[in-house]
BALOBA-1460 file (C-alpha; in Angstrom, 3 decimals):
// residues 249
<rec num="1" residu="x" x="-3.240" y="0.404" z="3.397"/>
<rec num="2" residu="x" x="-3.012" y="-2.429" z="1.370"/>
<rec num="3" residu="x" x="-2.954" y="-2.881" z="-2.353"/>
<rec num="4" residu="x" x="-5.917" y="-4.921" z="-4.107"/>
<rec num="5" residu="x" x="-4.331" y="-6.142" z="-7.015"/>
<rec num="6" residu="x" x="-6.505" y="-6.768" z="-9.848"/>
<rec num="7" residu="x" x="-4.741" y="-8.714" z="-12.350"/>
<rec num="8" residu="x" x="-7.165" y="-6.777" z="-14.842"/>
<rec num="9" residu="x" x="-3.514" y="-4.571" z="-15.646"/>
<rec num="10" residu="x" x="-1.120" y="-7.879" z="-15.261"/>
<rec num="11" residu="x" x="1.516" y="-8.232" z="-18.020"/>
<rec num="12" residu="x" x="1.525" y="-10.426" z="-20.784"/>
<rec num="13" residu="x" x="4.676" y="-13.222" z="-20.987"/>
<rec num="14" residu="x" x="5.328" y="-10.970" z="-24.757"/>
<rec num="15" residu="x" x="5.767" y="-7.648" z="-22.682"/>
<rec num="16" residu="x" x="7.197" y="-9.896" z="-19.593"/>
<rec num="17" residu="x" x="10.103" y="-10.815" z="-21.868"/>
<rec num="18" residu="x" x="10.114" y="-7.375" z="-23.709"/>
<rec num="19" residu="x" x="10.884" y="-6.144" z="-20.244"/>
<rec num="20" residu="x" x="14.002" y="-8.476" z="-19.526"/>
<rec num="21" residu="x" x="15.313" y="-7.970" z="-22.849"/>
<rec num="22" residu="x" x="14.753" y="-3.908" z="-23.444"/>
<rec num="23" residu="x" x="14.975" y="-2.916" z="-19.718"/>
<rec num="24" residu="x" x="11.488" y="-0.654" z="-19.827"/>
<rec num="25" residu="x" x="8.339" y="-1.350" z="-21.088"/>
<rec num="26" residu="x" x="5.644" y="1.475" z="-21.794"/>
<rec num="27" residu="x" x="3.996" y="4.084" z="-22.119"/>
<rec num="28" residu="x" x="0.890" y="2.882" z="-20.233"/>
<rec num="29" residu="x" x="-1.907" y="5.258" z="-18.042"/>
<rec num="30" residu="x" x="-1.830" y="5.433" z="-14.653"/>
<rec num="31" residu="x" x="-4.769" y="7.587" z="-14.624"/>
<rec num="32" residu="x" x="-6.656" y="9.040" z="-17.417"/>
<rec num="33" residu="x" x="-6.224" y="12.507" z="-18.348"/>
<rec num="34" residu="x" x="-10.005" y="13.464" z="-17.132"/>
<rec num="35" residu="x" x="-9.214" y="11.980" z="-13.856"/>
<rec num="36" residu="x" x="-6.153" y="13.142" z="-13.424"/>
<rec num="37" residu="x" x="-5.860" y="17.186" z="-13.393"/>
<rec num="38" residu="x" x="-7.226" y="16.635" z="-9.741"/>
<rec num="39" residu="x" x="-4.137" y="14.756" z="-8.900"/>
<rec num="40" residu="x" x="-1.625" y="17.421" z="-10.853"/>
<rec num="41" residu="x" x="-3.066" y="20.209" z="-8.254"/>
<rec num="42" residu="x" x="-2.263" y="17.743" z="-5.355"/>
<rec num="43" residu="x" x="1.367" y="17.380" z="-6.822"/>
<rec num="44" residu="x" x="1.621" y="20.526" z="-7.283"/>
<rec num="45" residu="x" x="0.667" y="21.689" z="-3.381"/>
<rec num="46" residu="x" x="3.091" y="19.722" z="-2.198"/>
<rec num="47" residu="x" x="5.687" y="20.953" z="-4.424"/>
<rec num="48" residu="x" x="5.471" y="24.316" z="-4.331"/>
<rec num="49" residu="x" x="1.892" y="25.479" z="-2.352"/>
<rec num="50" residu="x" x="0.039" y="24.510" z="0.736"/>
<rec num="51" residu="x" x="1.949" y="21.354" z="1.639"/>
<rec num="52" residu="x" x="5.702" y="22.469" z="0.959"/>
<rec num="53" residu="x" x="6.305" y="22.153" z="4.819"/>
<rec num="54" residu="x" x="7.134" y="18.858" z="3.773"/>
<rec num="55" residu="x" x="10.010" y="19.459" z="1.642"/>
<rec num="56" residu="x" x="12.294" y="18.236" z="4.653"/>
<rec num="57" residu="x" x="15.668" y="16.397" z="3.507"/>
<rec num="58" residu="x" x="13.980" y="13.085" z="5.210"/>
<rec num="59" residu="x" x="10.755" y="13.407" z="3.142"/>
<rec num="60" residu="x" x="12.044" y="13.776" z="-0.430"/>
<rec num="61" residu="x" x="12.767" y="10.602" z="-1.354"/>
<rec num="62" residu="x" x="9.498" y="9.140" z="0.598"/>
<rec num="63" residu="x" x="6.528" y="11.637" z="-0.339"/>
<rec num="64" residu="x" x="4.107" y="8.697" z="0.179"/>
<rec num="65" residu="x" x="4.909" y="8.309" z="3.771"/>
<rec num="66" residu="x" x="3.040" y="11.844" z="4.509"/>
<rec num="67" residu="x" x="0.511" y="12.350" z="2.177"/>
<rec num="68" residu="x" x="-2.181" y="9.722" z="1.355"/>
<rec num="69" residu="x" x="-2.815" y="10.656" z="-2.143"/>
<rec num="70" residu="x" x="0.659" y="9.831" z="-3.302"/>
<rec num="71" residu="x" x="0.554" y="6.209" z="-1.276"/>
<rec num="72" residu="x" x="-2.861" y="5.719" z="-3.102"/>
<rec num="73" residu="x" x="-1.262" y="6.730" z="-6.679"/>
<rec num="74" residu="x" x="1.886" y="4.938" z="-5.988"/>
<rec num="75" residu="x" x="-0.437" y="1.292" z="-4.839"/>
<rec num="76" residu="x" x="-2.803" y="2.190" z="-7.758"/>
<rec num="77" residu="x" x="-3.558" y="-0.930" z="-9.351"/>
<rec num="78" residu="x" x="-2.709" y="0.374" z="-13.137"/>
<rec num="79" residu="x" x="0.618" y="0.291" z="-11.706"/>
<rec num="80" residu="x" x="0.742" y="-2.652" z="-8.749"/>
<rec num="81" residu="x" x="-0.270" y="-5.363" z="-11.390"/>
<rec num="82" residu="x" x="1.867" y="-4.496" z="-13.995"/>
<rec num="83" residu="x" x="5.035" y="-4.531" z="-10.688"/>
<rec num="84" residu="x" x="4.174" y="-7.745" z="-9.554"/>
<rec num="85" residu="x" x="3.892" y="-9.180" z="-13.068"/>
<rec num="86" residu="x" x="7.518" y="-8.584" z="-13.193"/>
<rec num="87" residu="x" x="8.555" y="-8.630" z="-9.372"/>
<rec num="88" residu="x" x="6.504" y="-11.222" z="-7.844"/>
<rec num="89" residu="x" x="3.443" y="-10.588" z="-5.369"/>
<rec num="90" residu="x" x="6.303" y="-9.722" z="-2.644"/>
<rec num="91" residu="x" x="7.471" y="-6.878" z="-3.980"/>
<rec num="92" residu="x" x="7.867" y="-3.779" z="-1.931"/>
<rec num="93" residu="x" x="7.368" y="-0.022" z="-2.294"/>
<rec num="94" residu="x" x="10.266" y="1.564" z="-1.658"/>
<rec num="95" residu="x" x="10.451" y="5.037" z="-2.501"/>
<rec num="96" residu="x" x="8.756" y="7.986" z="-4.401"/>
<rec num="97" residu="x" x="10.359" y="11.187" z="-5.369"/>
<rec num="98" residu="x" x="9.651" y="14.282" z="-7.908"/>
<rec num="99" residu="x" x="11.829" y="15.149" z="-10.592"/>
<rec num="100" residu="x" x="11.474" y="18.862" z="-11.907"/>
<rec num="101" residu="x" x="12.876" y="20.865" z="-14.228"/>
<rec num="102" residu="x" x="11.786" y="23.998" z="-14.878"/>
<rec num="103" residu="x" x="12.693" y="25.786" z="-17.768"/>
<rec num="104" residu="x" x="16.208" y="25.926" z="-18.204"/>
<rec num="105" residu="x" x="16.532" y="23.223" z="-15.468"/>
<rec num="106" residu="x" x="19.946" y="21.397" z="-15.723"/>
<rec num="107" residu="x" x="21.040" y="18.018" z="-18.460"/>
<rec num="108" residu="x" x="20.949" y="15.015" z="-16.263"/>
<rec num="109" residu="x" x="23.664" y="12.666" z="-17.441"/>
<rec num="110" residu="x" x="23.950" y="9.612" z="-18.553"/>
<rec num="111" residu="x" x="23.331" y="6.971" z="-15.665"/>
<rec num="112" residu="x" x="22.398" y="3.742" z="-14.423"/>
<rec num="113" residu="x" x="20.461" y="3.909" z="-11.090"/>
<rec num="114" residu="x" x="21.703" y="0.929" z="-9.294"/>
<rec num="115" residu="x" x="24.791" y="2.812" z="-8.674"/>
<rec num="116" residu="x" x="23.194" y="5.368" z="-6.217"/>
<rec num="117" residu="x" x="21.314" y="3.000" z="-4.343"/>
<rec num="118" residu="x" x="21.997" y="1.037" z="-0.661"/>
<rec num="119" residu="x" x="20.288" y="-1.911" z="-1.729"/>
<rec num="120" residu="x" x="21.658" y="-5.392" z="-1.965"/>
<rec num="121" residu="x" x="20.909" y="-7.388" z="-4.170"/>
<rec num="122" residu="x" x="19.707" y="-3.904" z="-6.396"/>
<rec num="123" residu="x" x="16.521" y="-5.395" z="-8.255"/>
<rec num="124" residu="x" x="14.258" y="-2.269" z="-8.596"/>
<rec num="125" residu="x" x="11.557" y="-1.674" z="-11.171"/>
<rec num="126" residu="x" x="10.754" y="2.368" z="-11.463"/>
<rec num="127" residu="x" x="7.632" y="3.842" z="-13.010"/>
<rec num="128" residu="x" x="8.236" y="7.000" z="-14.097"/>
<rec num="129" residu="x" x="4.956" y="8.866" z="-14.350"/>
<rec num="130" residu="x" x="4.258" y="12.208" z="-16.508"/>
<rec num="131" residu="x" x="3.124" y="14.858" z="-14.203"/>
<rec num="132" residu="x" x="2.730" y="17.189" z="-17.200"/>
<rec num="133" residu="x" x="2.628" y="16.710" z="-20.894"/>
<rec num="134" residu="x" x="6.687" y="15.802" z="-21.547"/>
<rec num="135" residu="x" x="8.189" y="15.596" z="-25.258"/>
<rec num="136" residu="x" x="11.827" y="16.477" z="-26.665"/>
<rec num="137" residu="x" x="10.991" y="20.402" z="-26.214"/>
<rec num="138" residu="x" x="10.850" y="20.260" z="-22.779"/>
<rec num="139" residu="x" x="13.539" y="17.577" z="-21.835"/>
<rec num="140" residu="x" x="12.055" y="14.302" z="-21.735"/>
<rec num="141" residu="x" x="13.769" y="11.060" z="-20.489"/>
<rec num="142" residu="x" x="15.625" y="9.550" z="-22.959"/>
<rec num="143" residu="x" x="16.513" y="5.380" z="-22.684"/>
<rec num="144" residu="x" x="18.990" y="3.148" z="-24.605"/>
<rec num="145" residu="x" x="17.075" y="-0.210" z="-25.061"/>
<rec num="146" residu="x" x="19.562" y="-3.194" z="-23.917"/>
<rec num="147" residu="x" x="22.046" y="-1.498" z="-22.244"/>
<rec num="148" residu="x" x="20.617" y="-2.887" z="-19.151"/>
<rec num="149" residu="x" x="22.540" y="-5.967" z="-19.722"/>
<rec num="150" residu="x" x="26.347" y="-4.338" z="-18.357"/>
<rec num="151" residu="x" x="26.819" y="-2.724" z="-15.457"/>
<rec num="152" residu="x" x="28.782" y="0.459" z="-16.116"/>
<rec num="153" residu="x" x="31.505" y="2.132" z="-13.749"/>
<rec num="154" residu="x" x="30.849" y="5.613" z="-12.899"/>
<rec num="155" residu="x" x="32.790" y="8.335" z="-12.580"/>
<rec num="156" residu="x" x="32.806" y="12.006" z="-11.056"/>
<rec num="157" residu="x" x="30.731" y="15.107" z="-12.915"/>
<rec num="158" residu="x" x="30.470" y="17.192" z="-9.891"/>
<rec num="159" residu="x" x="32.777" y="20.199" z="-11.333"/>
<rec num="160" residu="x" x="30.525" y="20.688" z="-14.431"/>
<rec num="161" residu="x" x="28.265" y="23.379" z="-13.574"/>
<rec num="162" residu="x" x="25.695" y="22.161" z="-16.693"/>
<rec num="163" residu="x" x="24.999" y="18.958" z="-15.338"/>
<rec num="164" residu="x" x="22.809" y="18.308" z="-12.266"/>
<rec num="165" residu="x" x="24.388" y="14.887" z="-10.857"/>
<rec num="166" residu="x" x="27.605" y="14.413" z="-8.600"/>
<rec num="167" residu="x" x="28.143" y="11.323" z="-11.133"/>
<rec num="168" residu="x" x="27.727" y="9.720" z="-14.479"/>
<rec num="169" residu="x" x="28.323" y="6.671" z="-16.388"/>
<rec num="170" residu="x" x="31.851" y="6.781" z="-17.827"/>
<rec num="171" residu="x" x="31.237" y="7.678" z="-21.445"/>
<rec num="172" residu="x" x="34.304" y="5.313" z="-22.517"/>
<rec num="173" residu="x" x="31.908" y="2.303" z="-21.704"/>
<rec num="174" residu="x" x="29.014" y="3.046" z="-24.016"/>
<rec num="175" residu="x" x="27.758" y="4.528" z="-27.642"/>
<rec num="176" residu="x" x="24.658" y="6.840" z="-27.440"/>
<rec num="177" residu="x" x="22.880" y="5.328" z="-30.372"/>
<rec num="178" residu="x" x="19.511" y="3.835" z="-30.859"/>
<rec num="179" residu="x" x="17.809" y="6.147" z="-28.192"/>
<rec num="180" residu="x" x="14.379" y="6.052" z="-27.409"/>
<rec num="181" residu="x" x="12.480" y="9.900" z="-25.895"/>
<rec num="182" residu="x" x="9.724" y="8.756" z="-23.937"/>
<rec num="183" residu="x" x="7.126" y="11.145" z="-24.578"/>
<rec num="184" residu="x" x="4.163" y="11.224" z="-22.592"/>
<rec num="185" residu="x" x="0.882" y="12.786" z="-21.647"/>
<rec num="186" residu="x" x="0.376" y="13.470" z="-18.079"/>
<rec num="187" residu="x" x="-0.853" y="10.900" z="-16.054"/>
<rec num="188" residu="x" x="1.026" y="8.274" z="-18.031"/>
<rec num="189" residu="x" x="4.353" y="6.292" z="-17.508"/>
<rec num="190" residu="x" x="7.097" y="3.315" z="-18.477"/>
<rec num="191" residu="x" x="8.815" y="1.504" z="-16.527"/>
<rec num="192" residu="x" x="12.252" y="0.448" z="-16.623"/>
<rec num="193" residu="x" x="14.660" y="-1.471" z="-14.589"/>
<rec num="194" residu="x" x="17.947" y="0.012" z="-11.922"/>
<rec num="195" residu="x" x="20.776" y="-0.547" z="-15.294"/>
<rec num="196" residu="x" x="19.003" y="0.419" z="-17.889"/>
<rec num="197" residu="x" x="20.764" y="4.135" z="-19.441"/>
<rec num="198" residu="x" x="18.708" y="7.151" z="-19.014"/>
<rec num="199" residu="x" x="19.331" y="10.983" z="-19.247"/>
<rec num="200" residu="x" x="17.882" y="14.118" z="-20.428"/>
<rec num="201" residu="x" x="18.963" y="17.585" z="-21.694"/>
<rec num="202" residu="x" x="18.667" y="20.808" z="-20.032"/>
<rec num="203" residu="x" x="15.108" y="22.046" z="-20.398"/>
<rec num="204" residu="x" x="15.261" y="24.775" z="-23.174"/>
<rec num="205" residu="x" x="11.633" y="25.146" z="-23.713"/>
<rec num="206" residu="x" x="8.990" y="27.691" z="-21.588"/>
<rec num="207" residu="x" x="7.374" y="24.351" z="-20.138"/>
<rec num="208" residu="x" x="8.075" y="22.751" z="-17.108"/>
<rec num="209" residu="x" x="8.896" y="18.909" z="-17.180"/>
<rec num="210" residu="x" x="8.016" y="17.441" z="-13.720"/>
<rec num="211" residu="x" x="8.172" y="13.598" z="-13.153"/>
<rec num="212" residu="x" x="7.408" y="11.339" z="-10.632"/>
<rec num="213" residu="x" x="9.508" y="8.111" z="-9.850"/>
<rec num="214" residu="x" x="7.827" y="5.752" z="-8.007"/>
<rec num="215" residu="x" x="10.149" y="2.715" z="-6.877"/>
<rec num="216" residu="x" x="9.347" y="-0.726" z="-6.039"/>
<rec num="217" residu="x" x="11.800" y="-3.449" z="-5.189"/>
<rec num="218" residu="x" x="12.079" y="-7.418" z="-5.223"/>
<rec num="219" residu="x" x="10.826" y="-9.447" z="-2.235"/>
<rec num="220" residu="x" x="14.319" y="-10.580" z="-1.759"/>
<rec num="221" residu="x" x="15.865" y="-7.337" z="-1.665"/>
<rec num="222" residu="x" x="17.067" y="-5.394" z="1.301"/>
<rec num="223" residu="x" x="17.047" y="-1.873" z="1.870"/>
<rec num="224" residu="x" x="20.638" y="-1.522" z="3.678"/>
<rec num="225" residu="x" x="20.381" y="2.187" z="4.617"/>
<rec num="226" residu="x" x="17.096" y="3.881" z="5.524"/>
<rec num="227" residu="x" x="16.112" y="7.574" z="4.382"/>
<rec num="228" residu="x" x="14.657" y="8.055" z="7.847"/>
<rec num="229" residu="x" x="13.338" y="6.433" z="11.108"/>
<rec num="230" residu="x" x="10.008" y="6.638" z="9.739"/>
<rec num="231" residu="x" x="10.955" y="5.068" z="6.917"/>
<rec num="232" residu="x" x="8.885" y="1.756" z="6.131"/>
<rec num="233" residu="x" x="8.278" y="-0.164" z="3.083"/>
<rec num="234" residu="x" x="4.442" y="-0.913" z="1.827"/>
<rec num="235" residu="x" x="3.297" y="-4.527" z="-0.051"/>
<rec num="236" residu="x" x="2.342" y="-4.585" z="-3.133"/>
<rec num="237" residu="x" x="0.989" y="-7.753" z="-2.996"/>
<rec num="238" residu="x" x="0.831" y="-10.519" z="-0.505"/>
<rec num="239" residu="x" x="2.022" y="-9.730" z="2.508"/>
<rec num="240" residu="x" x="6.311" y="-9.722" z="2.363"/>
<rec num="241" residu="x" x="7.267" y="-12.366" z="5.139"/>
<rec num="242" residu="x" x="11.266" y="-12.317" z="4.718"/>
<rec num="243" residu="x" x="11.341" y="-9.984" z="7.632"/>
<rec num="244" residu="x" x="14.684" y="-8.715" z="6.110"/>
<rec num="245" residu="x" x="12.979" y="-4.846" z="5.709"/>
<rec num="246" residu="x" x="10.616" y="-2.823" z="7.678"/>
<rec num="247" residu="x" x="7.704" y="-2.802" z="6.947"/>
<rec num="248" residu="x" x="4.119" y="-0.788" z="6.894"/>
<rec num="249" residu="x" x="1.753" y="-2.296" z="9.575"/>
């Protein structure tokens, strides 16, 4: 499958450079509300009904690779224009996983993603799209604007029991001030880049908060360690002829 990009979704140079200088840029719809209860049920098979056989340790960070509704939402055009505005038409899908936190689901800490991630050189823009309504009750990402521009060390968190990462940005590095909670309906998301600072509480509400991350990297980037054999990376654009990553036929 191949993505058609439309340019009707491209970025403006204003939100271009909003980007570089913030690290996100959104909220924007992916798919509209009426359209998109069809898709929650989808998610929500392959979560927890029908299509949970999937759930293996090799599929969790790569949902698109077995189900062809999540490659379509993850090429959608809403979302593929607004990438390559800020990527170039190289860029790459990489990966897709859920994030869910049911209530009373675990604080995430503090973090900048590059730090997790086998790529080299680590340019990565992630949508994260609203699978349900998400707002401060239910433990919405929060971002600090700018603090994209330092890369932070990271150090160990894996022996506190309220926190549901092995690591987190050291704390001695950087204020918590200025913080932005990205509320959104579902079926809408922001992007943001791999250092920009992003966390949210533990989920105190009766709601369930479930994300989905949908990853996309630059042309020039190369995936140095592959989730699984199967694993293969999809255009978002022209075709991607560095030949440094594998890629979708």
């Amino acid at each position: 499958m191949k993505t058609q990009l439309t340019r009707e979704h491209a970025l403006t140079l204003d939100e271009i450079k909003f980007f570089h200088q913030n690290g996100y840029l959104g909220p924007f719809t992916l798919i509209e509300s009426e359209d998109f209860k069809r898709v929650q049920n989808h998610l929500e098979d392959i979560l927890f009904g029908k299509n949970k056989k999937n759930n293996g340790k090799e599929n969790v960070h790569n949902r698109h690779l077995i189900d062809d509704v999540m490659l379509d939402i993850s090429l959608k055009s809403t979302l593929a224009d607004r990438i390559t505005s800020l990527l170039g038409d190289d860029a790459l899908l990489w990966r897709t996983n859920f994030f869910n936190k049911d209530p009373g689901g675990k604080e995430i800490p503090w973090h900048q993603d590059y730090n997790y991630w086998p790529l080299e050189p680590s340019i990565v823009v992630s949508a994260w799209v609203a699978c349900d309504d998400v707002d401060t009750e239910n433990s919405c990402v929060q971002i600090i604007p700018q603090s994209h521009r330092k890369i932070l060390p990271h150090i160990s968190c894996i022996d506190d029991k309220g926190l549901n990462f092995g690591e987190k940005a050291d704390p001695t590095y950087f204020q918590v001030e200025n913080v932005i909670n990205m509320e959104l309906k579902a079926g809408q998301f922001f992007l943001f880049n791999e250092r920009l600072l992003h966390h949210s509480f533990t989920n105190t509400s009766n709601r369930r908060r479930l994300g989905l991350a949908i990853r996309s990297i630059a042309g020039i980037t190369e995936v140095m360690d592959y989730d699984s054999k199967g694993h293969v990376l999809y255009p978002l654009g022209k075709a991607n002829d560095m030949g440094i990553n594998k890629l979708a036929l």
